[in-house]
PDB file of the backbone (N, CA, C, O) and the ligand in Angstrom, with CONECT records:
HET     ZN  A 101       1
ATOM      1  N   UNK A   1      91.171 314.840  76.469  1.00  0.00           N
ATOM      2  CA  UNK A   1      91.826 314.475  75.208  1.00  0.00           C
ATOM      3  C   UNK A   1      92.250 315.715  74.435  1.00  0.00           C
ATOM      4  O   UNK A   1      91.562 316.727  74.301  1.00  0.00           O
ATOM      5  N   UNK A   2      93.778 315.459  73.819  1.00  0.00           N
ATOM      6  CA  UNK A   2      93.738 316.760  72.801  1.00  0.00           C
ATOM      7  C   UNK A   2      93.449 316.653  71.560  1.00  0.00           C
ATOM      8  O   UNK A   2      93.281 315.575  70.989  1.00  0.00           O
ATOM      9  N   UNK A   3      93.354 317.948  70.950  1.00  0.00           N
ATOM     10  CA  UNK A   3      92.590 317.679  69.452  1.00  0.00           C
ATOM     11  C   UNK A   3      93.677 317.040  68.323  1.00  0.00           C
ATOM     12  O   UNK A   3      94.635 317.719  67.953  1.00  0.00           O
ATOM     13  N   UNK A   4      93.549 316.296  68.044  1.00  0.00           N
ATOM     14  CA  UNK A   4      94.254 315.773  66.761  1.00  0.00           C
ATOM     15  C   UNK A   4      95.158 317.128  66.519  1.00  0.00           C
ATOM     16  O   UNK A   4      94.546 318.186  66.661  1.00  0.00           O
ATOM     17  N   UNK A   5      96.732 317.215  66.122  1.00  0.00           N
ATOM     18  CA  UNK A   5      97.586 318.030  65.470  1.00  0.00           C
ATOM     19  C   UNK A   5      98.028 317.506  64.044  1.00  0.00           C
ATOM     20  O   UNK A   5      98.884 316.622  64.085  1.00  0.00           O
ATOM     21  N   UNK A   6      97.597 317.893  62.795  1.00  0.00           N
ATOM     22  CA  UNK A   6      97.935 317.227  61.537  1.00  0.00           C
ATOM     23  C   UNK A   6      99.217 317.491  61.594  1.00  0.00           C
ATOM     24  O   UNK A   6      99.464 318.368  60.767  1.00  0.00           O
ATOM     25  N   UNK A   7     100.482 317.046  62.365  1.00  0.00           N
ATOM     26  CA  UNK A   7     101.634 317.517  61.673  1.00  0.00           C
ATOM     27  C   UNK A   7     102.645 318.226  60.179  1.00  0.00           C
ATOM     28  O   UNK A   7     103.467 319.115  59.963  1.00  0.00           O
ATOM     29  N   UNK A   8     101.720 316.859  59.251  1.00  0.00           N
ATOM     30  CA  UNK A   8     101.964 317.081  58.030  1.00  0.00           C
ATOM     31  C   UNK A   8     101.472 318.034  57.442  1.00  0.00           C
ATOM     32  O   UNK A   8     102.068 318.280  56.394  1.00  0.00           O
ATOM     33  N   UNK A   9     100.387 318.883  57.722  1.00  0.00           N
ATOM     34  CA  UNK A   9      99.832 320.134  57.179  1.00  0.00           C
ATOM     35  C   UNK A   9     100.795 320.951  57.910  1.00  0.00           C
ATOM     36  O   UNK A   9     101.707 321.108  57.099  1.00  0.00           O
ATOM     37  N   UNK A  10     100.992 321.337  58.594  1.00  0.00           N
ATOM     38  CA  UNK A  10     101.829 322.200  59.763  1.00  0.00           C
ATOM     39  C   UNK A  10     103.002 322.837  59.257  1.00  0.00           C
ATOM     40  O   UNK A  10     103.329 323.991  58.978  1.00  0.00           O
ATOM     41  N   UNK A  11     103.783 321.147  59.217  1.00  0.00           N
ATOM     42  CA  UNK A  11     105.252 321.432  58.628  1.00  0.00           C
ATOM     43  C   UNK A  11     105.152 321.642  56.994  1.00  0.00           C
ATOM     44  O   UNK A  11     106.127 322.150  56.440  1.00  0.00           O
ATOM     45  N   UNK A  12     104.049 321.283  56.236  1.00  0.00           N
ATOM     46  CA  UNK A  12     104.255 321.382  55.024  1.00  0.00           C
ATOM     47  C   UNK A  12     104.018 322.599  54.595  1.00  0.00           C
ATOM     48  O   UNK A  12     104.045 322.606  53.364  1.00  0.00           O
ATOM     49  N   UNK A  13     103.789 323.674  55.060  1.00  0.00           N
ATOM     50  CA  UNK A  13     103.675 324.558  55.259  1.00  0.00           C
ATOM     51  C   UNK A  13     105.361 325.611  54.843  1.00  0.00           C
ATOM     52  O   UNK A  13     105.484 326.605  54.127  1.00  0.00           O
ATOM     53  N   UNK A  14     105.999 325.143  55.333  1.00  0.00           N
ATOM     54  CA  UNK A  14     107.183 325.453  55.503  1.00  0.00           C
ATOM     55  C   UNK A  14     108.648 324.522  54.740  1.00  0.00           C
ATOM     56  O   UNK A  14     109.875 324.484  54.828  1.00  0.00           O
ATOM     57  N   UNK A  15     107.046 323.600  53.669  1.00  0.00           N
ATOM     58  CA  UNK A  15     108.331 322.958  52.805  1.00  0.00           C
ATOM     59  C   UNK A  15     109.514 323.832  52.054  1.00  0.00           C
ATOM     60  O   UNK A  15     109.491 324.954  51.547  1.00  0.00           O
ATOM     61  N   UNK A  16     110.467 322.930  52.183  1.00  0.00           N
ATOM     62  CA  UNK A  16     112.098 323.596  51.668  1.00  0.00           C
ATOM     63  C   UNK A  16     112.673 325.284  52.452  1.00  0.00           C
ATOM     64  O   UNK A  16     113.536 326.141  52.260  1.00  0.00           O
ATOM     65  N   UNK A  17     111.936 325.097  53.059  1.00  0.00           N
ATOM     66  CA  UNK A  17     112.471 325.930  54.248  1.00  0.00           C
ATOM     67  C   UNK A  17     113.652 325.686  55.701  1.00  0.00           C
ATOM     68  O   UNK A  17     113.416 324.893  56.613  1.00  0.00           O
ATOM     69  N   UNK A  18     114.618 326.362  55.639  1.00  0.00           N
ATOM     70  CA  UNK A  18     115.568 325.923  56.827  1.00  0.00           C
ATOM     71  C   UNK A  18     114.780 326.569  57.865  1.00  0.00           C
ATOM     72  O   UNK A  18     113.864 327.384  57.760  1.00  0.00           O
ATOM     73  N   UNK A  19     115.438 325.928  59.113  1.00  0.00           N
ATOM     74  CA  UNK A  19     114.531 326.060  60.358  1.00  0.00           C
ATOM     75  C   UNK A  19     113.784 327.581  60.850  1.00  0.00           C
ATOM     76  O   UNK A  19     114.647 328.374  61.225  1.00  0.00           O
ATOM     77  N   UNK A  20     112.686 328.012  60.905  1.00  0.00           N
ATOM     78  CA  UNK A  20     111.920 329.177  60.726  1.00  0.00           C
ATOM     79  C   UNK A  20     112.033 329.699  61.892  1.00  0.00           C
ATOM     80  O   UNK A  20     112.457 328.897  62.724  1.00  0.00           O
ATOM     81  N   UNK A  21     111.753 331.052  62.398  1.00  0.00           N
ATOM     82  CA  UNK A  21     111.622 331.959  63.447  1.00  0.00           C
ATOM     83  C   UNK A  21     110.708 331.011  64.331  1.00  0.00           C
ATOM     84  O   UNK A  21     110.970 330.801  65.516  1.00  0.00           O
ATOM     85  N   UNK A  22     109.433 330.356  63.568  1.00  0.00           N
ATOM     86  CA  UNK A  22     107.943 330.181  64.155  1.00  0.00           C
ATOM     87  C   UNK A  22     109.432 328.899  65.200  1.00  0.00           C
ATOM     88  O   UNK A  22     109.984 329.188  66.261  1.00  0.00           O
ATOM     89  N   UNK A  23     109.587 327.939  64.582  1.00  0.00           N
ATOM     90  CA  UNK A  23     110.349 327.137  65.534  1.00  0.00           C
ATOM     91  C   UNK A  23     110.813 327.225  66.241  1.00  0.00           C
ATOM     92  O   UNK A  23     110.357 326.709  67.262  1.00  0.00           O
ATOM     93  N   UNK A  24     112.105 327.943  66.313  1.00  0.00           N
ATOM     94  CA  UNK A  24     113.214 328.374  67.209  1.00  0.00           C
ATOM     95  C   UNK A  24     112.330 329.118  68.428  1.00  0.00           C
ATOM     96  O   UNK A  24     112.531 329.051  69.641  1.00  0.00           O
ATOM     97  N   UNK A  25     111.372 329.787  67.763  1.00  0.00           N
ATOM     98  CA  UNK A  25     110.487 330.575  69.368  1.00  0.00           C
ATOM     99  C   UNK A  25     109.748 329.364  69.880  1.00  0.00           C
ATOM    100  O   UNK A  25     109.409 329.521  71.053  1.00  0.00           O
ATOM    101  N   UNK A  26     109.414 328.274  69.392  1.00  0.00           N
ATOM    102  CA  UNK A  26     108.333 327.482  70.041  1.00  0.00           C
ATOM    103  C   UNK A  26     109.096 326.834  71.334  1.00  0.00           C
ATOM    104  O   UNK A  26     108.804 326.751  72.527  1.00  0.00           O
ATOM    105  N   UNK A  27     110.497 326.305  70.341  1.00  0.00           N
ATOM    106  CA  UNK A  27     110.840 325.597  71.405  1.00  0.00           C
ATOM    107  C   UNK A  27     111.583 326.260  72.244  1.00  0.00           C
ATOM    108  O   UNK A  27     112.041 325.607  73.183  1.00  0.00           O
ATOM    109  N   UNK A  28     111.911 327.696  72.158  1.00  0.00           N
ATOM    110  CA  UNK A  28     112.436 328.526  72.982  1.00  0.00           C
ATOM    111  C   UNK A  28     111.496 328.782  74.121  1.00  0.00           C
ATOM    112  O   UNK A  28     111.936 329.257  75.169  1.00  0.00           O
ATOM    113  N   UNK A  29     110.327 328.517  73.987  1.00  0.00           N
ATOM    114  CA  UNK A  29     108.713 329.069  74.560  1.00  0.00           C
ATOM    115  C   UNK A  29     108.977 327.636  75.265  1.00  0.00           C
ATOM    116  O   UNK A  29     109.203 327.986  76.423  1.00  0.00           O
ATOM    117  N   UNK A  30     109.040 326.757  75.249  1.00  0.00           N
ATOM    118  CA  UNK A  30     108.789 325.714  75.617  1.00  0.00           C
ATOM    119  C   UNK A  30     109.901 325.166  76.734  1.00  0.00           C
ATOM    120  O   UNK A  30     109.583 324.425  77.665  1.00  0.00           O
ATOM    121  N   UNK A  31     110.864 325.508  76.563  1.00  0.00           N
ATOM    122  CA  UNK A  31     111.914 325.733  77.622  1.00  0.00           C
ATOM    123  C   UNK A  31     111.556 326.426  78.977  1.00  0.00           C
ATOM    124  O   UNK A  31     111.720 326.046  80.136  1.00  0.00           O
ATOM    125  N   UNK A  32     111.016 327.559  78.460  1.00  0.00           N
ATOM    126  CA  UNK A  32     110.582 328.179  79.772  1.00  0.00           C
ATOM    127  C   UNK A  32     109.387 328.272  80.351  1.00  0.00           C
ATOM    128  O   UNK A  32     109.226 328.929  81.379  1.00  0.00           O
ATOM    129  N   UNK A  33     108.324 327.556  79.687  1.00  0.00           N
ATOM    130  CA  UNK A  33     107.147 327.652  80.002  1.00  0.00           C
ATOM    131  C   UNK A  33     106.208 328.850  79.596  1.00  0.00           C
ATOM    132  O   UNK A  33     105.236 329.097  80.310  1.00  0.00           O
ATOM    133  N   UNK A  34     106.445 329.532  78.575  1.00  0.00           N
ATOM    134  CA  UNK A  34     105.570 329.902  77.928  1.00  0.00           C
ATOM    135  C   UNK A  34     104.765 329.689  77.028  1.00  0.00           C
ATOM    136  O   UNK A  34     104.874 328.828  76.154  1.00  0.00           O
ATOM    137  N   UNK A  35     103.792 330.548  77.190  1.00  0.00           N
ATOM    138  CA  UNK A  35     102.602 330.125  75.915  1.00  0.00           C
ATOM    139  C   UNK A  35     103.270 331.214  74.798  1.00  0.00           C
ATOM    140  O   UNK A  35     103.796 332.302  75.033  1.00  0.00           O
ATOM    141  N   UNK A  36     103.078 330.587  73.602  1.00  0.00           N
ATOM    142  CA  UNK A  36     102.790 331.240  72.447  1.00  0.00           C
ATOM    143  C   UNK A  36     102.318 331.775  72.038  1.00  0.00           C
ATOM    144  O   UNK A  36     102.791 332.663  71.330  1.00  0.00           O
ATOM    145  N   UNK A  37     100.786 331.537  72.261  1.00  0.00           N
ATOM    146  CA  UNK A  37      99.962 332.476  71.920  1.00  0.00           C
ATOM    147  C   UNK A  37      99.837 333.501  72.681  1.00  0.00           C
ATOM    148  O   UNK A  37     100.010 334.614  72.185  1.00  0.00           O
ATOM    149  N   UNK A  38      99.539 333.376  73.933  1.00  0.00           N
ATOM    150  CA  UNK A  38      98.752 334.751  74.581  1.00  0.00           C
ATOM    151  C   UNK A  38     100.647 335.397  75.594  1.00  0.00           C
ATOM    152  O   UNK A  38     100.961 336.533  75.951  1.00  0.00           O
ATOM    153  N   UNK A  39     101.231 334.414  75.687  1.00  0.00           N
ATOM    154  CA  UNK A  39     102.413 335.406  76.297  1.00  0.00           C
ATOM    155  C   UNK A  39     102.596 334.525  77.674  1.00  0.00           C
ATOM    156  O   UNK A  39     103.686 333.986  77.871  1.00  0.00           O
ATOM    157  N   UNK A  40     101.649 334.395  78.521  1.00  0.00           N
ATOM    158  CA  UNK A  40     101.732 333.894  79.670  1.00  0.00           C
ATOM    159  C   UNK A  40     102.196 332.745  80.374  1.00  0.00           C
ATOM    160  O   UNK A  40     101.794 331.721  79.823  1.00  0.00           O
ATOM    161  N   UNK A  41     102.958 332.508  81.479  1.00  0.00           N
ATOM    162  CA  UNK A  41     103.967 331.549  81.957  1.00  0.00           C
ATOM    163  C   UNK A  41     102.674 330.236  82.286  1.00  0.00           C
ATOM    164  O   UNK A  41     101.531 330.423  82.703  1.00  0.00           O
ATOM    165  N   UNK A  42     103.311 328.985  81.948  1.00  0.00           N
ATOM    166  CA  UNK A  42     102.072 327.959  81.679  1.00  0.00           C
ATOM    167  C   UNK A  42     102.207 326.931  82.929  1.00  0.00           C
ATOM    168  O   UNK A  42     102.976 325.987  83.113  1.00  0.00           O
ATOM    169  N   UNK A  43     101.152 327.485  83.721  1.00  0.00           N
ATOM    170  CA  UNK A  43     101.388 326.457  85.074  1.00  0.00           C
ATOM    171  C   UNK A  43     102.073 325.140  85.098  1.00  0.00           C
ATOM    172  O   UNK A  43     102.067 324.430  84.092  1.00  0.00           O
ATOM    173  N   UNK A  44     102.438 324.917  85.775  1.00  0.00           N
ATOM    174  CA  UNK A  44     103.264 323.256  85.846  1.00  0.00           C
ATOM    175  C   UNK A  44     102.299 322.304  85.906  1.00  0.00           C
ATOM    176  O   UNK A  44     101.220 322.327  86.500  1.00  0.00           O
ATOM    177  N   UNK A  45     102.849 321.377  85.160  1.00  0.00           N
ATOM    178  CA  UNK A  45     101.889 320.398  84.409  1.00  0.00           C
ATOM    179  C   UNK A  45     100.434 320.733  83.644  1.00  0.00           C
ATOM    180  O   UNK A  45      99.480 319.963  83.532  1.00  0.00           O
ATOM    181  N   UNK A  46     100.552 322.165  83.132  1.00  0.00           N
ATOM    182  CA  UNK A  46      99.327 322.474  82.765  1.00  0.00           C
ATOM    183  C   UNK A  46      99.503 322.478  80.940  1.00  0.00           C
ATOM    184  O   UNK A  46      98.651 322.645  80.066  1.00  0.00           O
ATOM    185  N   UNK A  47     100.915 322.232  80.858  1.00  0.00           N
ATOM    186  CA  UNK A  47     100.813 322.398  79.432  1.00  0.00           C
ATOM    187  C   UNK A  47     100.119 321.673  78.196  1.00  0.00           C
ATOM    188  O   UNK A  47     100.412 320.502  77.950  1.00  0.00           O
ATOM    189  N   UNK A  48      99.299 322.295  77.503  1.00  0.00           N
ATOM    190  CA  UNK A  48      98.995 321.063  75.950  1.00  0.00           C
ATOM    191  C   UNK A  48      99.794 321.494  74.938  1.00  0.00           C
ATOM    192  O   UNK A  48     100.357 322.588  74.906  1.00  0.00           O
ATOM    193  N   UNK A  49      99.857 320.492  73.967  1.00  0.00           N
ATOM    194  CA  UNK A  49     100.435 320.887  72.685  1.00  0.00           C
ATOM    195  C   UNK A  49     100.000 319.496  71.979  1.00  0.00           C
ATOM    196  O   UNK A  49      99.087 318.743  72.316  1.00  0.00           O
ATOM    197  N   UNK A  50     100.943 319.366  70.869  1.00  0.00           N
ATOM    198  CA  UNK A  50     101.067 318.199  70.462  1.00  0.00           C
ATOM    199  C   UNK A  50     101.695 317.139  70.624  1.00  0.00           C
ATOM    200  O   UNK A  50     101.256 316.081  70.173  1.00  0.00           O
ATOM    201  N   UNK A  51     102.907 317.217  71.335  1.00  0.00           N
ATOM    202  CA  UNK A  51     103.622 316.146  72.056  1.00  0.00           C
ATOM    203  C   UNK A  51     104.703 316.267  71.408  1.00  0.00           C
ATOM    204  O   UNK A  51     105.535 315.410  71.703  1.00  0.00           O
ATOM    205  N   UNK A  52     105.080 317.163  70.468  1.00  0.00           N
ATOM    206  CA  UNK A  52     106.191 317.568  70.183  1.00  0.00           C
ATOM    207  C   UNK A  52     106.978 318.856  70.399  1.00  0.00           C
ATOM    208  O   UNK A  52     106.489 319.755  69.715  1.00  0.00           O
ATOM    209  N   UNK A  53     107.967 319.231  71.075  1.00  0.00           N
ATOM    210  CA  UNK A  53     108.452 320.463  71.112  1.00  0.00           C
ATOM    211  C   UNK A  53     107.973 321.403  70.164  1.00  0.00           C
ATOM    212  O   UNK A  53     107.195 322.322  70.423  1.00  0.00           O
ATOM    213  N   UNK A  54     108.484 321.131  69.016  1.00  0.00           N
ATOM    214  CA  UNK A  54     108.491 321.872  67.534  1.00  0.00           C
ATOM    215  C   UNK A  54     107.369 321.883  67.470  1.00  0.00           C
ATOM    216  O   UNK A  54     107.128 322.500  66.432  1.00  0.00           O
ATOM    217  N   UNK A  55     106.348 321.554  67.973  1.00  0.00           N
ATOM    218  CA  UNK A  55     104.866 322.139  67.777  1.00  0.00           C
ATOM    219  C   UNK A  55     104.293 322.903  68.703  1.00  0.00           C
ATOM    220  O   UNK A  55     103.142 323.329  68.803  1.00  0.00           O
ATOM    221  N   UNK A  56     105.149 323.010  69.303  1.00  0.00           N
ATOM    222  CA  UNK A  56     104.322 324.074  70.652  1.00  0.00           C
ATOM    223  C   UNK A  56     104.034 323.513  72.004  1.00  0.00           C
ATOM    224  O   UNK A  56     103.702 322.337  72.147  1.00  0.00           O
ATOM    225  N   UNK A  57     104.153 324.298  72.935  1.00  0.00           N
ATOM    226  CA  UNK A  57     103.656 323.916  74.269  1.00  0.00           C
ATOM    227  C   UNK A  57     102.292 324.645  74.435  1.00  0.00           C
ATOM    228  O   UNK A  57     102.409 325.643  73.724  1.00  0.00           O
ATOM    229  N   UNK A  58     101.120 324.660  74.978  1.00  0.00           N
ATOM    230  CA  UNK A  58     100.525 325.677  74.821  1.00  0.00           C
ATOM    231  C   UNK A  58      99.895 325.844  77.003  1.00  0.00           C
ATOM    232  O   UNK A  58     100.064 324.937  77.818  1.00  0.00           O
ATOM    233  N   UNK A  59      99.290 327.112  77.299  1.00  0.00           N
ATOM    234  CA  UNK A  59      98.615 327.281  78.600  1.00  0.00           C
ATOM    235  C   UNK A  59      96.730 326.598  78.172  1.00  0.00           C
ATOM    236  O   UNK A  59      95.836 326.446  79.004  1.00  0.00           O
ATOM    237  N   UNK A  60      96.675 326.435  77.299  1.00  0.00           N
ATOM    238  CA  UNK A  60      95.281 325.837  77.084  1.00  0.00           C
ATOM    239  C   UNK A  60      94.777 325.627  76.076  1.00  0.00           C
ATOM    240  O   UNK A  60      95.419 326.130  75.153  1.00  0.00           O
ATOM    241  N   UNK A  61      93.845 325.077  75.748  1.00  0.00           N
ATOM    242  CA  UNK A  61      93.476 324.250  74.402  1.00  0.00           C
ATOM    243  C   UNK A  61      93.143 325.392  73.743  1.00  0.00           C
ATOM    244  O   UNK A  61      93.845 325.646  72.764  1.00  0.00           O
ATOM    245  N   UNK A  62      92.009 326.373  74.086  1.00  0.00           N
ATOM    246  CA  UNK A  62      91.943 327.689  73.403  1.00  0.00           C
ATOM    247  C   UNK A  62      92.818 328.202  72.799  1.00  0.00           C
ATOM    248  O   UNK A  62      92.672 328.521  71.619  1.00  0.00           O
ATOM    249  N   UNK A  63      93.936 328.403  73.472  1.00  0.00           N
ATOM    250  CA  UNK A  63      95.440 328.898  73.039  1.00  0.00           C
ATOM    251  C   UNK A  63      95.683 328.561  71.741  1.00  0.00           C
ATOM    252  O   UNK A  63      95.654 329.166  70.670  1.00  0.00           O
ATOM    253  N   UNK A  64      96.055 326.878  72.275  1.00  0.00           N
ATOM    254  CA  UNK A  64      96.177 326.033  70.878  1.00  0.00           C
ATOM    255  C   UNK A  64      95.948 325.997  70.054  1.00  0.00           C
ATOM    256  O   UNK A  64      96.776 325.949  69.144  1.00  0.00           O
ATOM    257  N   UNK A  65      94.375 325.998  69.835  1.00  0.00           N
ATOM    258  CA  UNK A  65      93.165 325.875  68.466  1.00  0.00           C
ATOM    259  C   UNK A  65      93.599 327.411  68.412  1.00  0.00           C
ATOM    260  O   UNK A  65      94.006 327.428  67.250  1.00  0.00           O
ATOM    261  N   UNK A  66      93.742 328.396  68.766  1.00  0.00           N
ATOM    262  CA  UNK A  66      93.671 329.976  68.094  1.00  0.00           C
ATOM    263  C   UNK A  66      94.799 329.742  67.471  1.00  0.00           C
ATOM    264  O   UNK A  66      94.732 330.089  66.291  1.00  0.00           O
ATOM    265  N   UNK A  67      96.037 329.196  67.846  1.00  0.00           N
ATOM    266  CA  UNK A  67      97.495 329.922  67.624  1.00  0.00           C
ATOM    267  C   UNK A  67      97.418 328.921  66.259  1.00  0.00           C
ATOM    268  O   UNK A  67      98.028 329.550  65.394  1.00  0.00           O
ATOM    269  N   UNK A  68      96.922 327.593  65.655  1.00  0.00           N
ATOM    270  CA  UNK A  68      96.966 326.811  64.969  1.00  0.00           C
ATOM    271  C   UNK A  68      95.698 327.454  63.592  1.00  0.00           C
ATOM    272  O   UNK A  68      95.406 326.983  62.493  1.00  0.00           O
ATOM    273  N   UNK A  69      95.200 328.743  64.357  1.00  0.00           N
ATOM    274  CA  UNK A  69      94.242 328.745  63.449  1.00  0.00           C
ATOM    275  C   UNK A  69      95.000 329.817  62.284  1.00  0.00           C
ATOM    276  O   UNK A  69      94.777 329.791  61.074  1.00  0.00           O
ATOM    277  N   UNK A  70      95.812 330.620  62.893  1.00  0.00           N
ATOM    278  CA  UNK A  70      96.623 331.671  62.140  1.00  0.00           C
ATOM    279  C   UNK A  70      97.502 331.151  61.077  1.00  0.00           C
ATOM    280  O   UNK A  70      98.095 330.073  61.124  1.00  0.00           O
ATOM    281  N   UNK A  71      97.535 331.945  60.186  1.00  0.00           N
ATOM    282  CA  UNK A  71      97.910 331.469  58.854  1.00  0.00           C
ATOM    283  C   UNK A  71      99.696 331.363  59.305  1.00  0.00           C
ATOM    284  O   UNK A  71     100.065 331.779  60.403  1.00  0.00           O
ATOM    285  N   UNK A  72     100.656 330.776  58.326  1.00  0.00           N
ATOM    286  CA  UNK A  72     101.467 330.029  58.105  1.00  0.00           C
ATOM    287  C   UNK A  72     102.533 331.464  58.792  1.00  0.00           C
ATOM    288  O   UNK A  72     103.375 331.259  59.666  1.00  0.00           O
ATOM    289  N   UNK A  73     102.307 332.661  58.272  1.00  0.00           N
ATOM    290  CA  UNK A  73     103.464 333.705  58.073  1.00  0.00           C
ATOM    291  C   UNK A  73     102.584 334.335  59.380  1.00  0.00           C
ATOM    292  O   UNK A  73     103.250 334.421  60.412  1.00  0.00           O
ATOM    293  N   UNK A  74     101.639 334.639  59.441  1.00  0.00           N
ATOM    294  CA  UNK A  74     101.153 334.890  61.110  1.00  0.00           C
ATOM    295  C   UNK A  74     101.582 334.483  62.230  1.00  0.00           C
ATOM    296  O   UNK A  74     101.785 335.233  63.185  1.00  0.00           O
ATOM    297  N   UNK A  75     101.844 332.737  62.233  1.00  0.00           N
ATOM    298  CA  UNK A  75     102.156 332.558  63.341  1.00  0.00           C
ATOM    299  C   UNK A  75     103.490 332.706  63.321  1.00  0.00           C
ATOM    300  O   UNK A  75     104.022 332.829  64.424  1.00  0.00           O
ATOM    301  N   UNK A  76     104.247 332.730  62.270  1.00  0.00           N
ATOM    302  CA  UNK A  76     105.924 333.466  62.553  1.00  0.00           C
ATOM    303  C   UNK A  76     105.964 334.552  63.183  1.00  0.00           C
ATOM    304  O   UNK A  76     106.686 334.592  64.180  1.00  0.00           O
ATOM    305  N   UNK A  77     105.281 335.627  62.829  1.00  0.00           N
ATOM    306  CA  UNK A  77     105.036 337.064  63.160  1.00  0.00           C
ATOM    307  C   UNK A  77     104.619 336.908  64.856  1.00  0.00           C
ATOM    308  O   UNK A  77     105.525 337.180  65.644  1.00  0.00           O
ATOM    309  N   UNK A  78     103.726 336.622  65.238  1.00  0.00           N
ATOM    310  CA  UNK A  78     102.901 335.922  66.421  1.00  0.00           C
ATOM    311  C   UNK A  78     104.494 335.757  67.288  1.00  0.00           C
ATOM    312  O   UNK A  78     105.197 336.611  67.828  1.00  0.00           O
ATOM    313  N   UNK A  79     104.608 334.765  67.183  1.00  0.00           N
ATOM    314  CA  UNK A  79     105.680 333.886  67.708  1.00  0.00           C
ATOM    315  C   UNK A  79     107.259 334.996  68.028  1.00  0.00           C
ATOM    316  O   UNK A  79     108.003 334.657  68.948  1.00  0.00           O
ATOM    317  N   UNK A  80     107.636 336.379  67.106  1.00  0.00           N
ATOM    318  CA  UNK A  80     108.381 336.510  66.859  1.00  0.00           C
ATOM    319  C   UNK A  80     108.137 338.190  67.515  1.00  0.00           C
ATOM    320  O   UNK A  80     109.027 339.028  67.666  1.00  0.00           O
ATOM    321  N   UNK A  81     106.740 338.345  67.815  1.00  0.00           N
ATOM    322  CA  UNK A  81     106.173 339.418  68.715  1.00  0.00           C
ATOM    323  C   UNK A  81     106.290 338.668  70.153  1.00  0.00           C
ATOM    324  O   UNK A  81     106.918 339.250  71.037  1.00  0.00           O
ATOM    325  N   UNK A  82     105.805 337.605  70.378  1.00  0.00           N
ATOM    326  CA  UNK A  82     106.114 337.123  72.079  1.00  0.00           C
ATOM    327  C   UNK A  82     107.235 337.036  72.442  1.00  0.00           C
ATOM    328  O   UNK A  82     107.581 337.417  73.560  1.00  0.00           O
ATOM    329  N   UNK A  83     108.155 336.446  71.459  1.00  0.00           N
ATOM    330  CA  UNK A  83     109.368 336.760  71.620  1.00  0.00           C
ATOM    331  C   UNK A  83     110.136 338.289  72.176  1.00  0.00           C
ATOM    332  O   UNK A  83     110.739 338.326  73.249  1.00  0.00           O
ATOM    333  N   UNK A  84     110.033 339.217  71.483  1.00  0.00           N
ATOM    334  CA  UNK A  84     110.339 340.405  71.685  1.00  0.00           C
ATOM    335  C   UNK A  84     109.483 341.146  73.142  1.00  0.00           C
ATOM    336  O   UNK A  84     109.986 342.114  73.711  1.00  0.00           O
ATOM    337  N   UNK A  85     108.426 340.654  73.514  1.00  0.00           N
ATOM    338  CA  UNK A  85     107.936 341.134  74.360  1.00  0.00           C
ATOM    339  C   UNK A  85     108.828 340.598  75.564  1.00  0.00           C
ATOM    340  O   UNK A  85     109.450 341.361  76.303  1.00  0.00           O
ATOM    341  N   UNK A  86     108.832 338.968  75.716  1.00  0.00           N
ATOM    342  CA  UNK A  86     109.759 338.333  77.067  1.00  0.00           C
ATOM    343  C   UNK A  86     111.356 338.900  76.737  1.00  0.00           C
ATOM    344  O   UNK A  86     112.162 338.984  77.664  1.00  0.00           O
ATOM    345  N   UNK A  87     111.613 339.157  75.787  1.00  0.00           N
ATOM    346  CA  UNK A  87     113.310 339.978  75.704  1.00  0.00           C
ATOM    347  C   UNK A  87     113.292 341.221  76.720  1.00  0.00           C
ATOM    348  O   UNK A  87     113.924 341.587  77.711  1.00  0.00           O
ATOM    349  N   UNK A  88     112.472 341.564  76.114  1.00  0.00           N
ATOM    350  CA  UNK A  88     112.417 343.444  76.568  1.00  0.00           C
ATOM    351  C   UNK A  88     112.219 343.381  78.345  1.00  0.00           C
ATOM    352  O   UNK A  88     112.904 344.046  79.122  1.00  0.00           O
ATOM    353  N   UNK A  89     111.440 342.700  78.632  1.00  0.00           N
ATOM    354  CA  UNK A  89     110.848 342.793  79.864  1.00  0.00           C
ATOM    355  C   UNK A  89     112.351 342.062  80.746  1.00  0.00           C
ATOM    356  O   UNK A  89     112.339 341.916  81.968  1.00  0.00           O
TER     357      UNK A  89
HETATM  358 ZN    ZN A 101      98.008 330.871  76.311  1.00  0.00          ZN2+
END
């Protein structure tokens, strides 16, 4: 089972905000099978998240619960460092 995702805390987070970095990388991450948090390509059929794109795909529940634990402007930052790492490479 996965852990409950409060959506509404999540996105409210980002009230009156147009669509954020943290997004555009998730579901960019999620296209290709990456994790968010730690960087790494997420075995097939191994992914968790919340069942929504825009919330993340993740390589494991650990992942998940860490990357959900980082504050609001962290996980932009987070998200916007993995990003730059899969560019470069
Ligand atoms: Zn991971």
């Amino acid at each position: 089972m996965l852990p409950p995702i409060d959506s509404n805390d999540i996105l409210g987070h980002r009230a009156g905000m147009s669509e954020s970095s943290e997004e555009a990388g998730l579901l960019d991450f999620w296209e290709r099978n990456i994790c968010p948090h730690c960087g790494n390509s997420i075995p097939e059929g191994k992914r968790v998240g919340g069942g929504e794109k825009r919330l993340g795909g993740f390589c494991s529940l650990d992942c998940l619960a860490r990357y959900y634990q980082l504050e609001f402007a962290q996980r932009a930052a987070h998200v916007a460092e993995i990003f730059r790492r899969h560019q470069d490479s």
